[in-house]
C-alpha positions in Angstrom: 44.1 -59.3 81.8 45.9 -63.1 81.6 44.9 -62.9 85.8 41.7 -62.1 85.5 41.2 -65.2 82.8 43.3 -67.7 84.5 43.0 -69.1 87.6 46.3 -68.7 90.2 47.6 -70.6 93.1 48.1 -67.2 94.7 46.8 -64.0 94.3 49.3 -62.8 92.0 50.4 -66.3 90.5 49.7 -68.6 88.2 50.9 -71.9 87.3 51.5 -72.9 83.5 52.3 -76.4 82.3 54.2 -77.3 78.9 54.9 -80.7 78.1 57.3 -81.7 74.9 60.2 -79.6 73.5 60.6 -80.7 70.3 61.0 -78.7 67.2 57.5 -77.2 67.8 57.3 -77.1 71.6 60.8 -75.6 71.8 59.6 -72.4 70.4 56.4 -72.4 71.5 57.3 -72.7 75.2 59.4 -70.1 74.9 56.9 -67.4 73.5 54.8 -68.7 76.2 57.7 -67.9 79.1 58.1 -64.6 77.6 54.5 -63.3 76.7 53.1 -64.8 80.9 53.9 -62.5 83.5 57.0 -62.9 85.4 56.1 -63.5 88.3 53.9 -66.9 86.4 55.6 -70.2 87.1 55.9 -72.3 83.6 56.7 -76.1 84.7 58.7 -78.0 81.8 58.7 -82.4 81.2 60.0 -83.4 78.1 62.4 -86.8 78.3 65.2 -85.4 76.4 67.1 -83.5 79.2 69.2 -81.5 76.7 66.3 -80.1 75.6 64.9 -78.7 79.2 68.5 -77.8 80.2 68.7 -75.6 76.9 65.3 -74.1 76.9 66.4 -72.6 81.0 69.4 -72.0 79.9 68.0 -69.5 77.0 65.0 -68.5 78.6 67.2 -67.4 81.6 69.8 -65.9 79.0 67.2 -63.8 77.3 65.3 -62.5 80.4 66.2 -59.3 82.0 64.8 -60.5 85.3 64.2 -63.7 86.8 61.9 -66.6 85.5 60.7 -69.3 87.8 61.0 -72.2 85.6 60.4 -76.1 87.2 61.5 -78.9 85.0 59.6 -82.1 86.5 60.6 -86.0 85.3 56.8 -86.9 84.4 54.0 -85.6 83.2 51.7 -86.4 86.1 54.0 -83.9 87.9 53.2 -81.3 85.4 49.5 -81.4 85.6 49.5 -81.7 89.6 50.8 -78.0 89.7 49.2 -76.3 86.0 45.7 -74.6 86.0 46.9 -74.9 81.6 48.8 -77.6 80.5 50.0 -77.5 76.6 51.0 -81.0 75.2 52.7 -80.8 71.8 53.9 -84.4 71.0 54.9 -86.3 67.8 52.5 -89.7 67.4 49.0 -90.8 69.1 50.7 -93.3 71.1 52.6 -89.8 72.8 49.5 -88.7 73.4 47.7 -91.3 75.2 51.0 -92.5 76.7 50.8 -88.7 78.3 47.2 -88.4 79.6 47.5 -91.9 80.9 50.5 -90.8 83.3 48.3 -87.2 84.4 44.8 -88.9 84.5 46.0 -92.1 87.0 45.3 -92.3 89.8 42.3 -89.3 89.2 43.8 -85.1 90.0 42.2 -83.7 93.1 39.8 -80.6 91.3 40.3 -77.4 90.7 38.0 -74.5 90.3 38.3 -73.1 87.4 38.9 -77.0 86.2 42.4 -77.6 84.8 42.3 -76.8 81.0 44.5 -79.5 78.6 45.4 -78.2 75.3 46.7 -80.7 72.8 48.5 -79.2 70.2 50.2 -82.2 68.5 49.2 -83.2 65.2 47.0 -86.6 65.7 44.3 -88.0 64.2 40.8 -87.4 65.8 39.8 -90.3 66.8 42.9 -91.2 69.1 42.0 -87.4 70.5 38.2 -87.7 71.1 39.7 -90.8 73.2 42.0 -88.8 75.2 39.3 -85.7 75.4 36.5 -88.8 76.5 39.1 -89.7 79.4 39.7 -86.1 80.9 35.7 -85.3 80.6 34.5 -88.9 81.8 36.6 -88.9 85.2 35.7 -85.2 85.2 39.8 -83.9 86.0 39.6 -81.3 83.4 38.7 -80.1 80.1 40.2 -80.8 77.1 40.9 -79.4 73.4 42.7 -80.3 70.4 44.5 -76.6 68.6 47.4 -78.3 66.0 48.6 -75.3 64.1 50.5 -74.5 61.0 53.2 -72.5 60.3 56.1 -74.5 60.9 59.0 -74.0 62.8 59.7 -70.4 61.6 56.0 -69.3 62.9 56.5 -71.2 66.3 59.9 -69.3 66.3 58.4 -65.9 65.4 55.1 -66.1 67.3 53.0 -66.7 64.2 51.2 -69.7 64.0 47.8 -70.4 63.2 45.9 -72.8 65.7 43.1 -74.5 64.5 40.8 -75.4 67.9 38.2 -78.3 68.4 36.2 -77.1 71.5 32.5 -77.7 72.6 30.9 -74.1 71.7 28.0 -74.6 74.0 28.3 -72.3 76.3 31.1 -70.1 75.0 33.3 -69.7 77.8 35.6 -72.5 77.0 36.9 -71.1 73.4 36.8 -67.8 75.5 39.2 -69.5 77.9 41.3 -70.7 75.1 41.9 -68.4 72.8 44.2 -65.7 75.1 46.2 -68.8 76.1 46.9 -69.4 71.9 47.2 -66.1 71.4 50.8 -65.9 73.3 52.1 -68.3 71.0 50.4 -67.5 67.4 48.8 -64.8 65.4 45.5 -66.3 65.1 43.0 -68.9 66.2 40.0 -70.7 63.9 37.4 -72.5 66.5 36.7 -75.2 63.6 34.0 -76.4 66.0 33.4 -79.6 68.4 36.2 -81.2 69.7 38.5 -83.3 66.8 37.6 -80.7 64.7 40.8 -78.9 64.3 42.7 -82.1 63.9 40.0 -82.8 61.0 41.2 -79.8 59.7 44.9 -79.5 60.2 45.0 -82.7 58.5 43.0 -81.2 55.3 45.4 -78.8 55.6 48.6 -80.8 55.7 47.3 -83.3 52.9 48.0 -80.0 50.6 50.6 -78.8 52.4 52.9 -82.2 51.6 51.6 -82.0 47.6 52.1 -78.3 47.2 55.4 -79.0 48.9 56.3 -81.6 46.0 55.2 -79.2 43.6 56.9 -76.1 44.4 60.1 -78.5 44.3 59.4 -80.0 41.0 58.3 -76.4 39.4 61.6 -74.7 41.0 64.0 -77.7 39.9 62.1 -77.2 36.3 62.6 -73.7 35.9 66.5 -73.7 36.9 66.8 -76.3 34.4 65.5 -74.5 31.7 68.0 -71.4 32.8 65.9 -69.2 35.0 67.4 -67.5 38.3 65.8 -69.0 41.0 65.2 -65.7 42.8 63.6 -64.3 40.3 61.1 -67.5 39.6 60.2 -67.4 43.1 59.3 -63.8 43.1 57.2 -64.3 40.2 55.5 -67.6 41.1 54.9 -65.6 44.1 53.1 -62.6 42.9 51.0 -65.1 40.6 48.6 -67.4 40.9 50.9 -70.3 42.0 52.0 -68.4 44.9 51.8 -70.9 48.2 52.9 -71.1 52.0 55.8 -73.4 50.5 56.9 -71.3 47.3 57.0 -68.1 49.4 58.0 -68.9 53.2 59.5 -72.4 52.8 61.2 -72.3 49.2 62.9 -75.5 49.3 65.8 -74.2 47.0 68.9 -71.9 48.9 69.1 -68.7 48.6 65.4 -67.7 47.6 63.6 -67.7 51.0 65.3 -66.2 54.1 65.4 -68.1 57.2 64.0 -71.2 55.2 65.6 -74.6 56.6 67.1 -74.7 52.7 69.5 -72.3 53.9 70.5 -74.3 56.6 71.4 -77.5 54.6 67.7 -78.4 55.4 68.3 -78.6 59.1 65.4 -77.2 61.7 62.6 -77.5 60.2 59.0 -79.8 60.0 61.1 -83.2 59.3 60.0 -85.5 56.1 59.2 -88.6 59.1 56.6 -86.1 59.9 55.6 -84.8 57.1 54.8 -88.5 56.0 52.9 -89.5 59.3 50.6 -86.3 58.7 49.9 -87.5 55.7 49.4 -91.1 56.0 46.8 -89.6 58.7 45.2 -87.6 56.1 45.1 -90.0 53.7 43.1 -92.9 56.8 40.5 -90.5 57.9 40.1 -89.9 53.8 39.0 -93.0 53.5 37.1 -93.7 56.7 34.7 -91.0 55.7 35.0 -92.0 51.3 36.9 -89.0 50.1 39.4 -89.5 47.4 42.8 -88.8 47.7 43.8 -89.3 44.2 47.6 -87.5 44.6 48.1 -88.3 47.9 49.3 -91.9 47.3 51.7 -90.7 44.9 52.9 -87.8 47.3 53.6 -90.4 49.4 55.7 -92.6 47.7 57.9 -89.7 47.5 58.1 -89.0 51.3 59.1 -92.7 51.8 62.0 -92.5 49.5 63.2 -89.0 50.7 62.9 -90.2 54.5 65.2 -93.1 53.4 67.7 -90.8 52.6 67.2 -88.0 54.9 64.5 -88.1 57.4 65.1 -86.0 59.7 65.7 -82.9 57.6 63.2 -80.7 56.5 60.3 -81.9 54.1 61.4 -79.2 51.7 64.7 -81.4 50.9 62.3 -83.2 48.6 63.7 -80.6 46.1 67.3 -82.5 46.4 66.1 -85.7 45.8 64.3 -84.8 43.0 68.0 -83.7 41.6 67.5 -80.1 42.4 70.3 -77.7 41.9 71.5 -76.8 45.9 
């Protein structure tokens, strides 16, 4: 099926391309390794060599056969090789940084043309000028799919991407959607391109304040005596039930596999959680929407980041004085 969708440098081959292994990538990459036929080559760049030596290392560890797996020092080296190259990277500047390396001097074409995926969380205008530069000099097509579902979905093969893809003739979100389907559950074509960055960041602007609130509602509830277990599992079966009550509890013990129970470690980090939602709260106002909590939410992000930005953006709960 994936052979007859995909184009391959042989005739039982294909070449896939996956570039940053962060907290995100990491995971991802890996469901992509395991879901592509074996005999599929998966070439790696991410500048943190720990992280490229560890992802062979346990891909090679978990495989009952062997995995051709090429980890390359640039970018430009990735997208030379790919027919599909995923990019999941933490700022615009990544971004452009990126596509500037692969798009200069211009690819030789490919037929099917080389497909670019962008699944970092940026906002749209900084990715209609990255999709503007692939289209213009005609060296691929490109797509923005951020998802949601944090670490434990890109972990458990769950996610939900959210794509921005021209719908005009079809065959591109028809192209896309198998490739997102080895590393999530599902896949909303929001429309033209920038359109699932539009709404990933919609979606993380609640995210970050229903975040703040399942923290202050938990914390309140303990205080006034009530087992945290059992306040989850009702908020949870009631109307204030949320992705961040019932997956992400940020209090220990209530949620299983939740980054609380690891001290707050491996999860979607508060530094990120702020730049989503300083990017939420821009592309508010470019367009005159109000974001009445969101300055407020963030105020709160700044002060937990001082403190601890790299853990997860549930550790709000502790700096609110929550009982961990």
């Amino acid at each position: 099926m994936l052979r007859r969708t995909f184009a391959s440098t042989s005739k039982n081959r294909a070449t896939w391309g996956f570039i940053g292994l962060g907290r995100m990538g990491f995971p991802m990459a890996k469901n992509l390794r395991a879901k592509i036929p074996a005999t599929d080559k998966l070439v790696l760049c991410d500048r943190n060599q720990e992280a490229t030596s560890s992802f062979v290392q346990e891909a090679q560890a978990s495989s009952s056969g062997a995995q051709e797996i090429e980890v390359v020092s640039t970018p430009r080296k990735v997208a030379e090789q790919a027919e599909i190259t995923i990019t999941v990277l933490p700022q615009p500047s990544h971004v452009k940084n990126v596509f500037h390396n692969i798009l200069e001097p211009a690819l030789t074409p490919t037929d099917p043309e080389r497909l670019f995926i962008d699944c970092s969380t940026i906002d749209p205008t900084s990715s209609r000028e990255v999709a503007n530069a692939v289209h213009c000099t005609a060296q691929g097509r490109f797509v923005d799919a951020p998802m949601s579902g944090g670490v434990i979905g890109a972990q458990n093969g769950t996610l939900t991407f959210m794509l921005g893809a021209s719908s005009r003739s079809g065959q591109l979100v028809q192209r896309v959607r198998p490739v997102l389907d080895l590393m999530g559950k599902k896949t909303v074509h929001l429309g033209e391109q920038g359109a699932g960055l539009s709404a990933k960041l919609a979606n993380n602007y609640l995210l970050a304040i229903s975040n703040i609130a399942t923290a202050e509602a938990m914390n309140l509830g303990i205080k006034w005596g009530i087992d945290p277990k059992s306040l989850a599992e009702l908020i949870n079966t009631s109307s204030g039930r949320c992705w961040s009550s019932e997956v992400n509890n940020p209090v220990p013990g209530v949620s299983p596999g939740a980054p609380a129970e690891r001290d707050y470690e491996g999860g979607f980090s508060v530094q990120l959680m702020k730049k989503d939602l300083s990017l939420a709260m821009e592309a508010a106002a470019k367009v005159g929407a109000l974001s009445e909590l969101g300055q407020k939410s963030m105020e709160v992000y700044e002060h937990a980041e001082a403190q601890e930005a790299e853990k997860d953006f549930s550790v709000v709960y502790r700096w609110l004085g929550g009982k961990v």
